[in-house]
C-alpha positions as CSV (number, residue, x, y, z in Angstrom):
1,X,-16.4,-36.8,-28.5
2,X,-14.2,-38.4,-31.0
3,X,-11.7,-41.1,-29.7
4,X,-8.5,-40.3,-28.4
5,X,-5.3,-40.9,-30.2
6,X,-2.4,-42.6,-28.8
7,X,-0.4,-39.9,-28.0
8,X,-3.3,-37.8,-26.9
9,X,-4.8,-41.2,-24.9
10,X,-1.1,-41.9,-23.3
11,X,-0.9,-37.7,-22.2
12,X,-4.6,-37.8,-20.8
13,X,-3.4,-41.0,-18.5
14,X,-0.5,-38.3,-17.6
15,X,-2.9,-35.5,-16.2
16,X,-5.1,-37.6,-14.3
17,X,-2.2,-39.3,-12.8
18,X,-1.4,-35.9,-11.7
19,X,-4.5,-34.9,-9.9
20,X,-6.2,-33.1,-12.7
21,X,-9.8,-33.3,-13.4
22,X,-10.8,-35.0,-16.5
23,X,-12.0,-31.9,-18.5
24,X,-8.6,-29.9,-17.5
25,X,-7.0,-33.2,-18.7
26,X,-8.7,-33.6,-22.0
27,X,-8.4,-29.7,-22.5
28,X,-4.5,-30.1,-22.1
29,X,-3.4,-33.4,-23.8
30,X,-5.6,-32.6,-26.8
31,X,-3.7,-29.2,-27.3
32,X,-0.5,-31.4,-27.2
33,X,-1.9,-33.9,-29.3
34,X,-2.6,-31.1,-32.1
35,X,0.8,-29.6,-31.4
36,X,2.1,-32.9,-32.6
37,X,0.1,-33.1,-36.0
38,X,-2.4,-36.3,-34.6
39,X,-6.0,-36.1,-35.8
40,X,-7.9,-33.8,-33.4
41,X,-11.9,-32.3,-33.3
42,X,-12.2,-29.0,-34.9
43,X,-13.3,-27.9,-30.8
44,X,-9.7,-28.8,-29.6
45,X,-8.1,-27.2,-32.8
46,X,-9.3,-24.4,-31.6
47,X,-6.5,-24.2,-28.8
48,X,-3.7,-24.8,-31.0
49,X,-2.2,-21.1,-31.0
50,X,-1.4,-18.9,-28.4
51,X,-3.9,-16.0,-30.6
52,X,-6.6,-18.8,-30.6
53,X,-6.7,-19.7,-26.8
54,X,-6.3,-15.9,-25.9
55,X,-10.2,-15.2,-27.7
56,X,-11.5,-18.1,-26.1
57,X,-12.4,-18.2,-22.4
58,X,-10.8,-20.0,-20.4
59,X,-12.3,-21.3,-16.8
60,X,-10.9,-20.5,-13.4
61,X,-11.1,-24.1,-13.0
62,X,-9.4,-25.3,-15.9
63,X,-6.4,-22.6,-15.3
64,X,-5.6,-23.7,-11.7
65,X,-5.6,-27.3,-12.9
66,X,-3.0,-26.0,-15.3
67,X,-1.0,-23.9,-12.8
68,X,-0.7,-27.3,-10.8
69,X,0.5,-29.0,-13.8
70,X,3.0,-26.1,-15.0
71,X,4.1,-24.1,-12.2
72,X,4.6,-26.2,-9.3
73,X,7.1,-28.3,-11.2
74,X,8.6,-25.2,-12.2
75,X,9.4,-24.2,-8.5
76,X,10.5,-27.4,-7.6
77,X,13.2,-27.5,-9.7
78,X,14.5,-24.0,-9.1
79,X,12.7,-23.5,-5.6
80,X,15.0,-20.2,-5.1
81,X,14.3,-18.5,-8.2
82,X,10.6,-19.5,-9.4
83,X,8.7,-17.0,-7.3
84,X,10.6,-13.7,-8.9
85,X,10.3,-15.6,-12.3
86,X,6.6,-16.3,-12.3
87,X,5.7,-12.6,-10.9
88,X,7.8,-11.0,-13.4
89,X,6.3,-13.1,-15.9
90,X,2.8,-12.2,-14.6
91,X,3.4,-8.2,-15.3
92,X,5.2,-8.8,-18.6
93,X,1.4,-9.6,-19.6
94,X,0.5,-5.7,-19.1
95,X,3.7,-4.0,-19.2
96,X,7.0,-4.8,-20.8
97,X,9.4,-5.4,-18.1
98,X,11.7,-2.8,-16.9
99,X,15.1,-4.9,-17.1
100,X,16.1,-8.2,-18.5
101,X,16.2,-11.7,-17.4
102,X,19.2,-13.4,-17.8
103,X,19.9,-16.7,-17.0
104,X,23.3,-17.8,-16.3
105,X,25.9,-20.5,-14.8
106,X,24.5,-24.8,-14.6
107,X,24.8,-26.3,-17.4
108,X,23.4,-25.4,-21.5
109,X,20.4,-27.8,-20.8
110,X,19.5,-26.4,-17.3
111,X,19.4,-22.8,-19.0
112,X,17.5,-23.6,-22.1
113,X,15.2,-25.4,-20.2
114,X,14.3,-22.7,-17.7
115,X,14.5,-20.5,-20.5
116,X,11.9,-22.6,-22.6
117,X,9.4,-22.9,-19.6
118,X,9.6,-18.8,-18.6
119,X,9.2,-18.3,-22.8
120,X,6.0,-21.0,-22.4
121,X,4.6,-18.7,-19.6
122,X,5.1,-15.3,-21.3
123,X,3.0,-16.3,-24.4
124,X,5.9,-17.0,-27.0
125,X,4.6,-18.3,-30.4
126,X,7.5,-18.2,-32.5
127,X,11.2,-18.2,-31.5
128,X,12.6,-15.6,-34.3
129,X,15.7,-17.1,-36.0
130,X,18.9,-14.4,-35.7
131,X,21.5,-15.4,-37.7
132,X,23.9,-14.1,-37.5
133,X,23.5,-13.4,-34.0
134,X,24.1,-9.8,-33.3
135,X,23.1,-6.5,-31.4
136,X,21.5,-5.2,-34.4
137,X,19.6,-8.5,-35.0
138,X,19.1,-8.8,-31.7
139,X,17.2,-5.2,-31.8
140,X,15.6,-6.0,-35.3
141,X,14.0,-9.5,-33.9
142,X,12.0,-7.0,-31.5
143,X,8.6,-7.1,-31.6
144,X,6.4,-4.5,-29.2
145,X,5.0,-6.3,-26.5
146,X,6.2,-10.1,-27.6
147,X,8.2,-11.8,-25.3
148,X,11.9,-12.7,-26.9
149,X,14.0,-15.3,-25.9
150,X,17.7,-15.8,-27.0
151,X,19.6,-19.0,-26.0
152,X,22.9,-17.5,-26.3
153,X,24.2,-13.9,-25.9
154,X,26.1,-12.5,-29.1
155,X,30.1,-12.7,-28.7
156,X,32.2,-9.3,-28.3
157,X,35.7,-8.2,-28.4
158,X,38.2,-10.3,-26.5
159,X,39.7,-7.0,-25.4
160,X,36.2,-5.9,-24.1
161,X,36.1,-5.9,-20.4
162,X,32.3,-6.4,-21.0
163,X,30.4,-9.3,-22.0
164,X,27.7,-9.9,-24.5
165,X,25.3,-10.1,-21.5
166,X,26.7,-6.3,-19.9
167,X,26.2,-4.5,-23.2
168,X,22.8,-5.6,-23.5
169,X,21.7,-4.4,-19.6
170,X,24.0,-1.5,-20.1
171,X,22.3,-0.6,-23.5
172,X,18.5,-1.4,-21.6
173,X,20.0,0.7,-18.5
174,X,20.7,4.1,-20.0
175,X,19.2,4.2,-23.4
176,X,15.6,5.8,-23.2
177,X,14.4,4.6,-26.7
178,X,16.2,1.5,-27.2
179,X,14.0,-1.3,-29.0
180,X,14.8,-4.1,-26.3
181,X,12.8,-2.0,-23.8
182,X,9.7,-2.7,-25.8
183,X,9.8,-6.1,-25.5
184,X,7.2,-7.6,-22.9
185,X,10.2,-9.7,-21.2
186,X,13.5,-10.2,-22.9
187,X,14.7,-14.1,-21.6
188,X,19.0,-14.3,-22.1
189,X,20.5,-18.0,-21.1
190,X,24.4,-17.5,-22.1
191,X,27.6,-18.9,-20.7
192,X,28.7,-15.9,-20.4
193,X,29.8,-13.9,-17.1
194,X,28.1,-10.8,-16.0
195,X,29.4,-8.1,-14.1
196,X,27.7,-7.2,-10.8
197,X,26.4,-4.3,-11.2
198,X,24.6,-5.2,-14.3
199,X,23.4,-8.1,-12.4
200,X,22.3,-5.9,-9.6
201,X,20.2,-4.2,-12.2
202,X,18.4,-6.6,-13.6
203,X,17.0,-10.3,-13.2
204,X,19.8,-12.3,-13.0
205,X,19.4,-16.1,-12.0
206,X,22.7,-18.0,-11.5
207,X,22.4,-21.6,-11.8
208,X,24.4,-23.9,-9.8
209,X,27.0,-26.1,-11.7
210,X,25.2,-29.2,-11.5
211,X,21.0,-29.8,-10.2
212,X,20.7,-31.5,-7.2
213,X,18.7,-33.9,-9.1
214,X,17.3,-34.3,-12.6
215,X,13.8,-35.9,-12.0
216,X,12.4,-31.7,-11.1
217,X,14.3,-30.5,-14.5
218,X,12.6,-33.8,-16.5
219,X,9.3,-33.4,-15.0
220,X,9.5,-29.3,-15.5
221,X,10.4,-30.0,-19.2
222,X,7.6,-32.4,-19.7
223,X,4.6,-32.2,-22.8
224,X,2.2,-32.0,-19.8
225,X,4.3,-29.0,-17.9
226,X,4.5,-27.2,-20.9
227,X,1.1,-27.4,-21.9
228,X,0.0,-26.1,-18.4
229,X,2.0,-22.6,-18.8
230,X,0.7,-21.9,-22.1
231,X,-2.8,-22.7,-20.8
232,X,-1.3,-20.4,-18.1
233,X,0.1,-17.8,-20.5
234,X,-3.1,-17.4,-22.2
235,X,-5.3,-17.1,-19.4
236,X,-3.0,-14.0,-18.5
237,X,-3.2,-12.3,-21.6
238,X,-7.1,-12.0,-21.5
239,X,-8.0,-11.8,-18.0
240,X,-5.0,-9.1,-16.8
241,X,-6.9,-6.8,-19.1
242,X,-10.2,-7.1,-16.5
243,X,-8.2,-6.5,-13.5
244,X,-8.2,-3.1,-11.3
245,X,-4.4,-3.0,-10.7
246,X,-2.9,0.1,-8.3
247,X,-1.8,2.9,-10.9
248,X,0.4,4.5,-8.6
249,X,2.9,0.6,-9.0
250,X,2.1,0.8,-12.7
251,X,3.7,4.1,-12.6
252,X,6.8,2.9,-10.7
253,X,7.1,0.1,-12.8
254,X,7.5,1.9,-16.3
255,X,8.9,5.2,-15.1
256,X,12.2,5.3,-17.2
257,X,13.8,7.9,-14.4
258,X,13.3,5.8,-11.6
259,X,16.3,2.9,-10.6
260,X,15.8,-0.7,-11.8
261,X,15.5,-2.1,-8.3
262,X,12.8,0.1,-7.5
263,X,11.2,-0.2,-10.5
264,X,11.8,-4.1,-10.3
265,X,9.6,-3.8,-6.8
266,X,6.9,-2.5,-8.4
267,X,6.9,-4.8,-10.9
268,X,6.9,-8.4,-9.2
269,X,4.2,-6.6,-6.5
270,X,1.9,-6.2,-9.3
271,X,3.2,-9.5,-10.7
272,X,1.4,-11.0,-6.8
273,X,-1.5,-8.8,-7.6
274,X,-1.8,-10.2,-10.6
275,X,-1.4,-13.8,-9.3
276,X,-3.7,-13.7,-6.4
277,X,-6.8,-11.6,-7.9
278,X,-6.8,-14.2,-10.7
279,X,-6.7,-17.1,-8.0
280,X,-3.6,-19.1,-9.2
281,X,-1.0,-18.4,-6.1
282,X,-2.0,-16.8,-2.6
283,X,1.4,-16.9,-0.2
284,X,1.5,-15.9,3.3
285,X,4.0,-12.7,2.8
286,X,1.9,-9.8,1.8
287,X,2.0,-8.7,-2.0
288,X,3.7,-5.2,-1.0
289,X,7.0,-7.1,0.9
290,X,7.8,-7.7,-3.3
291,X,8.5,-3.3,-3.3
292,X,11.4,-2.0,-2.1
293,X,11.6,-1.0,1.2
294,X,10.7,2.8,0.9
295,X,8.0,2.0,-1.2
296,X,6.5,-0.4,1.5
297,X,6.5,2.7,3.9
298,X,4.8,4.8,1.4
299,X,2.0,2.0,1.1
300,X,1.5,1.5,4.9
301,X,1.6,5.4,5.3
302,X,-1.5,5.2,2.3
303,X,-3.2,2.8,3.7
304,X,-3.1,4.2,7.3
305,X,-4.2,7.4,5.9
306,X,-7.4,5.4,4.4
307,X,-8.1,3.5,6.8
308,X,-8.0,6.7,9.9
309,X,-10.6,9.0,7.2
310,X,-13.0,5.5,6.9
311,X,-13.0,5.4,10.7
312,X,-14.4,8.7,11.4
313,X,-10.1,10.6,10.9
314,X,-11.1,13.7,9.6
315,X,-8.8,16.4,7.8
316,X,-9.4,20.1,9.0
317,X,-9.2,22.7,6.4
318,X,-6.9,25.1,8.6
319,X,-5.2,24.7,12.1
320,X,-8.5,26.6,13.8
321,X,-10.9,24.2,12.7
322,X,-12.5,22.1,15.2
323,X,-13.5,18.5,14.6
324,X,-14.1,15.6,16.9
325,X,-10.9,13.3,15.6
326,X,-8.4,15.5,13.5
327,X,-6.0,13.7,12.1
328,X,-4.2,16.3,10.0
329,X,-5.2,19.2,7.5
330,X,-4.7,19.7,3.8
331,X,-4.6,22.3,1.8
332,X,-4.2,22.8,-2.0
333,X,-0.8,21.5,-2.5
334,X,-0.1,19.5,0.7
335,X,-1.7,17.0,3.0
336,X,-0.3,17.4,6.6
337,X,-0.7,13.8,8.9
338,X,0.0,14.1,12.6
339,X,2.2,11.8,13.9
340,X,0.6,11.3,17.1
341,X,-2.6,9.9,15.5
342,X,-1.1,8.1,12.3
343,X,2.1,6.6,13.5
344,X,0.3,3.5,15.3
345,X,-1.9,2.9,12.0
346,X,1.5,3.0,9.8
347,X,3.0,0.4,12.0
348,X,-0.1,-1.6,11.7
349,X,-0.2,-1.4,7.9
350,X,3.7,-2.1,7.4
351,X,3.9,-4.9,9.9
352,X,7.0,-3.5,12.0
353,X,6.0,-2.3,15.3
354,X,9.2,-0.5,15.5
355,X,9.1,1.9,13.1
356,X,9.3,5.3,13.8
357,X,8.2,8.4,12.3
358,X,12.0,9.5,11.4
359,X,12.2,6.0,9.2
360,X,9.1,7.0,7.6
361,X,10.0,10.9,7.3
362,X,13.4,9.7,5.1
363,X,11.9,7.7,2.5
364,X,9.3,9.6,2.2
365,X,12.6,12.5,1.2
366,X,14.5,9.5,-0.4
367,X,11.0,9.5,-2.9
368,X,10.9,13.7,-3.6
369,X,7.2,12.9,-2.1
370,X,8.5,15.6,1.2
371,X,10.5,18.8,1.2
372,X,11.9,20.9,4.0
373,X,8.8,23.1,3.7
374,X,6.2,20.0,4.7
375,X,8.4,19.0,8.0
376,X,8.2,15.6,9.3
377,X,4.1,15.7,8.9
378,X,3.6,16.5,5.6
379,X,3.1,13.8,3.0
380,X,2.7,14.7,-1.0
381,X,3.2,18.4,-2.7
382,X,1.3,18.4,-5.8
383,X,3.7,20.6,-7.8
384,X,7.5,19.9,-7.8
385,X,8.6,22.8,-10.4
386,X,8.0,26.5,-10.8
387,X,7.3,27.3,-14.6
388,X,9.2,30.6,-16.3
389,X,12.9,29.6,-15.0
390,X,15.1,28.5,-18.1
391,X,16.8,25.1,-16.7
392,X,20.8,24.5,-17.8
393,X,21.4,21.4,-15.8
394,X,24.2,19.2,-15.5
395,X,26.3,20.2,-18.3
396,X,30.0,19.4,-17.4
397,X,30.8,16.4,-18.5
398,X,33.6,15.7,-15.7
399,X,30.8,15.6,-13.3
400,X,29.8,12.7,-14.7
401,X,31.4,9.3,-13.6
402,X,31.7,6.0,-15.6
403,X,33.9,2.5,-16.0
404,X,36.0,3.6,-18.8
405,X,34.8,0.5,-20.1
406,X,31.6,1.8,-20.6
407,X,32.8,4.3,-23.1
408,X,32.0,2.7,-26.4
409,X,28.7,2.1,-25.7
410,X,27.8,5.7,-24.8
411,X,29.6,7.4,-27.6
412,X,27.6,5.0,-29.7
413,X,24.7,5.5,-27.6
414,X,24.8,9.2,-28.0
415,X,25.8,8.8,-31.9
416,X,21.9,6.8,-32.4
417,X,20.4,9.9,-30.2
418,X,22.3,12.2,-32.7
419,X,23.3,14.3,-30.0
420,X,26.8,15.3,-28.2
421,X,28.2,12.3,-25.7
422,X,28.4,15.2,-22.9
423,X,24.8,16.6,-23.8
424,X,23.9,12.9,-23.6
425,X,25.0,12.4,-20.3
426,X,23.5,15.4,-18.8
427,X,20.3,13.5,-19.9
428,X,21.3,10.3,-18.5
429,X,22.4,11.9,-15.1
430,X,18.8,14.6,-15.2
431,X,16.3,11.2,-16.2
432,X,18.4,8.8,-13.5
433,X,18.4,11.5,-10.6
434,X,14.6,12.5,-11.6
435,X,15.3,16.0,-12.8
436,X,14.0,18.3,-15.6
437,X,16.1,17.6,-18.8
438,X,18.0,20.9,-19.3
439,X,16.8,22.9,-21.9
440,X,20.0,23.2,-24.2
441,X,19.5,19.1,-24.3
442,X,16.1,19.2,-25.2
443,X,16.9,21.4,-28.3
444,X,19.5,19.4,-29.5
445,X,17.1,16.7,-29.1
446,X,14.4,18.3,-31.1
447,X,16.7,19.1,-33.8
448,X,18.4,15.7,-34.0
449,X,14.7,14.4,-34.5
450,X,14.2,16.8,-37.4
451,X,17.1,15.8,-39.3
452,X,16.1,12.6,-38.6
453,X,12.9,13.2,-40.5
454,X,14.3,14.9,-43.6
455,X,16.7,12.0,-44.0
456,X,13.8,9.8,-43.7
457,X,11.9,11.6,-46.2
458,X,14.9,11.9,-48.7
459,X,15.1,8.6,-48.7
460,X,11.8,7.9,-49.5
461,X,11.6,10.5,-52.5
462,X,14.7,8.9,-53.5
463,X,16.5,13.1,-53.5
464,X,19.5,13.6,-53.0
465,X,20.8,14.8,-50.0
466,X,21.8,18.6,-49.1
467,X,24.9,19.7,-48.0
C-alpha cells in the first residue's frame, strides 16, 4: 500500500479518532484525499465517483462504519428532523419521492448545510448550474431519477400571495406530468415563507433562528461526515435493488391519486424497511408507526389475517361449511373476517388494545377497501367498477373550490395539458378523490396529445403549419 498523503494521513487520524476500524478509515479518507486532487493508488481511485462506488461492492462492515461517521452527526445537529430526512432519503433510492423537501427558517449556512449533507446522502454528483434561476430552468435542470438540490427558490411577483416555494409544491401537488415529480428527491433551502398548507403537503423542515450550538453543524459539515453519506449513498443505490420491499407501500407511495400525507407514510415506512433490512438503523418504534394511521390498521388487520390462516384459521368456502377454526369465508370478489376471532389478533398486530372493530371498519371505508355490501366483516372487493357505463364526472366548474390565488397557476397548468381549465379540474378533483377520469376529459386529453405530436413532427420536417 502506497504511503499516505498529508491530507489523506491527517483524515485517516480523523476516522480512527472516531471509532472506525482502520480499513473503513483508509476506505474513507482515501476517497477524500482523491476528491482533493492528492496522489492516490489506482484501487482508491476507483471510489472517486458516485457511478464508480455504485459497481463496486461495498461491505456491510465498511457501510455501518460510515453510517456512524455520517449519520449520527447528522441527527445530532437536527435531532427533530434527521429521522424523516434519512428515511425519505432512503426511498428516494427506489422511487422518486412523492413531494418536496424544503428547508426553511435558521440561518443561509444552517440551510445549505443541511441541504448539502441530504444532497451527499441521495447520491448527488453534480449540482446543475441554473442561471438564471427560474421555473422553467428549474424543470429543464431535471434529470429522471437524480436527486436536485436548489439553494434558493426562484423570486415571484411582489403582488403574488404565493411564494417561490408554494408554486413549486402547488405545481408538484396537482400537475400529473410535471418534470419535478421525476426527480428522485427535489432538496429547496430558501428564505422564503411557505404557506401551511403547502407545508402540510410536503417535507417541510423549519429551522430555528439560531443552533443551539455550532460544534453539531461543524462536525456534520466535516470532510469525514461527508465522506460517510456518500459511502452511505452508494451502498443504497446497489443494495435497495436486492431487497424484497412490500408492493402494496410501493403502491401507496407512487400512486398520483392518493393525498401526500398518505403517500408520505408509505414512503418513510419503506424508507425504515429499507434502513433496517440493510442493517444501518434498527429503532424501537415499529417501521409501520411511519404510515398514516389508517394504513397502520390495514397492516395489523393483514397481518392478523396471516398470522390466524398460519395457526391452523381457516376460511370456509360458504356459510354451511364446517371446519374446526373458521375464521371467515371468501368468495371470488370478497374475503369476509369475523370479528369475534380476528379482533384480538388486530389488536395484537397494531399495538392498541383498545381498538375496536368500528375504528377498524372506518378506515377500512376511509381506503374504498369496504363498501356497504361487505358490512363491518368484509375486508377487500376485487373489482371497484362495472364496465359498459359511459362516465361524465365532475364537470361544473363551481363545484370546484380554490385560493383565488391559486388561479394563475391552474390556468397555466391547464394551458401545458392543452385542455380547458374546468375540464382540468374535473381531472384534478376525479385523480385526488380516486375516481374514474370522466370520459369527455379523457378525449380532450387524447386529442391535446395528438396535436401535440403533429406540432412535434412539423417541427422536425421543418413544414409549415396548418391552419
Amino acid at each position: 500500500m502506497s504511503r499516505r498523503g498529508p491530507l489523506e494521513a491527517e483524515l485517516y487520524e480523523q476516522f480512527i479518532d472516531q471509532g472506525l476500524d482502520g480499513m473503513s478509515a483508509e476506505i474513507m479518507s482515501s476517497e477524500i484525499a482523491a476528491d482533493s486532487g492528492e496522489r492516490v493508488s489506482e484501487h482508491r481511485r476507483r471510489h472517486l465517483t458516485m457511478d464508480t462506488l455504485a459497481t463496486d461492492p461495498i461491505p456491510a462492515a465498511h457501510a455501518r462504519s460510515a453510517w456512524a461517521a455520517g449519520i449520527e452527526p447528522l441527527r445530532e445537529a437536527f435531532p427533530l428532523h434527521a429521522d424523516r430526512l434519512i428515511r425519505a432519503i432512503a426511498y428516494s433510492h427506489i422511487e422518486p419521492l412523492p413531494t418536496p423537501i424544503f428547508i426553511v427558517g435558521g440561518t443561509p449556512s444552517t440551510r445549505d448545510t443541511l441541504a448539502d449533507a441530504l444532497a451527499e446522502l441521495a447520491g448527488e454528483v453534480e449540482r446543475p448550474r441554473i442561471d438564471p434561476l427560474t421555473f422553467a430552468g428549474i424543470r429543464r435542470a431535471v434529470v429522471p431519477n437524480k436527486p436536485l438540490v436548489l439553494n434558493s427558490a426562484p423570486h415571484v411577483s411582489p403582488r403574488s400571495p404565493l411564494s417561490g416555494l408554494d408554486e413549486i409544491e402547488v405545481e408538484s401537488f396537482i400537475s400529473f406530468s410535471t418534470p419535478l415529480s421525476k426527480a428522485s428527491a427535489l432538496i429547496v433551502a430558501s428564505s422564503q415563507t411557505i404557506q401551511p398548507l403547502s407545508a402540510n403537503r410536503s417535507i417541510t423542515i423549519e429551522l430555528p433562528q439560531r443552533p443551539r450550538s455550532v460544534q453539531p453543524l461543524r462536525a456534520m459539515a466535516s470532510e469525514p461526515a461527508a465522506a460517510g453519506r456518500r459511502i452511505i449513498a452508494s451502498y443504497l443505490q446497489q443494495s435497495t435493488r436486492h431487497l424484497d420491499l412490500n408492493e402494496h407501500a410501493i403502491n401507496i407511495a407512487r400512486h398520483p391519486d392518493y393525498d401526500k400525507p398518505r403517500r408520505l407514510g408509505a414512503a418513510f415506512y419503506l424508507g425504515d424497511t429499507i434502513l433496517r433490512s440493510l442493517g444501518l438503523d434498527t429503532p424501537a418504534a415499529p417501521a409501520t408507526s411511519w404510515l398514516s394511521p389508517d394504513d397502520q390498521i390495514v397492516w395489523a388487520l393483514r397481518d392478523a389475517v396471516r398470522y390466524l390462516l398460519a395457526n391452523g384459521g381457516e376460511l370456509a368456502d360458504n356459510a354451511s361449511d364446517s371446519k374446526e377454526w373458521v375464521i371467515g369465508r371468501a368468495d371470488r370478489d370478497y374475503l369476509y373476517i369475523r370479528p369475534t376471532e380476528a379482533l384480538p389478533f388486530i389488536r395484537a398486530a397494531h399495538g392498541d388494545p383498545n381498538l375496536s372493530i368500528k375504528a377498524i371498519t372506518a378506515a377500512l371505508r376511509r381506503l374504498y377497501l369496504i363498501t356497504s355490501k361487505t358490512g363491518t366483516n368484509g375486508d377487500m372487493p376485487a373489482t371497484a367498477n362495472k364496465p359498459g357505463r359511459r362516465n361524465y364526472g365532475p364537470r361544473a366548474t363551481s363545484t370546484v373550490r380554490y385560493p383565488q390565488a391559486y388561479q394563475p397557476i391552474l390556468e397555466r397548468l391547464a394551458e401545458e395539458a392543452g385542455i380547458p381549465l374546468s375540464s382540468w379540474l374535473a381531472l384534478a378533483v376525479s385523480k385526488q378523490a380516486g375516481l374514474e377520469i370522466p370520459d369527455y376529459v379523457q378525449d380532450e386529453l387524447k386529442k391535446a396529445e395528438h396535436e401535440r405530436a403533429i406540432r412535434a413532427t412539423e417541427q422536425e420536417l421543418e413544414l409549415p403549419r396548418s391552419a
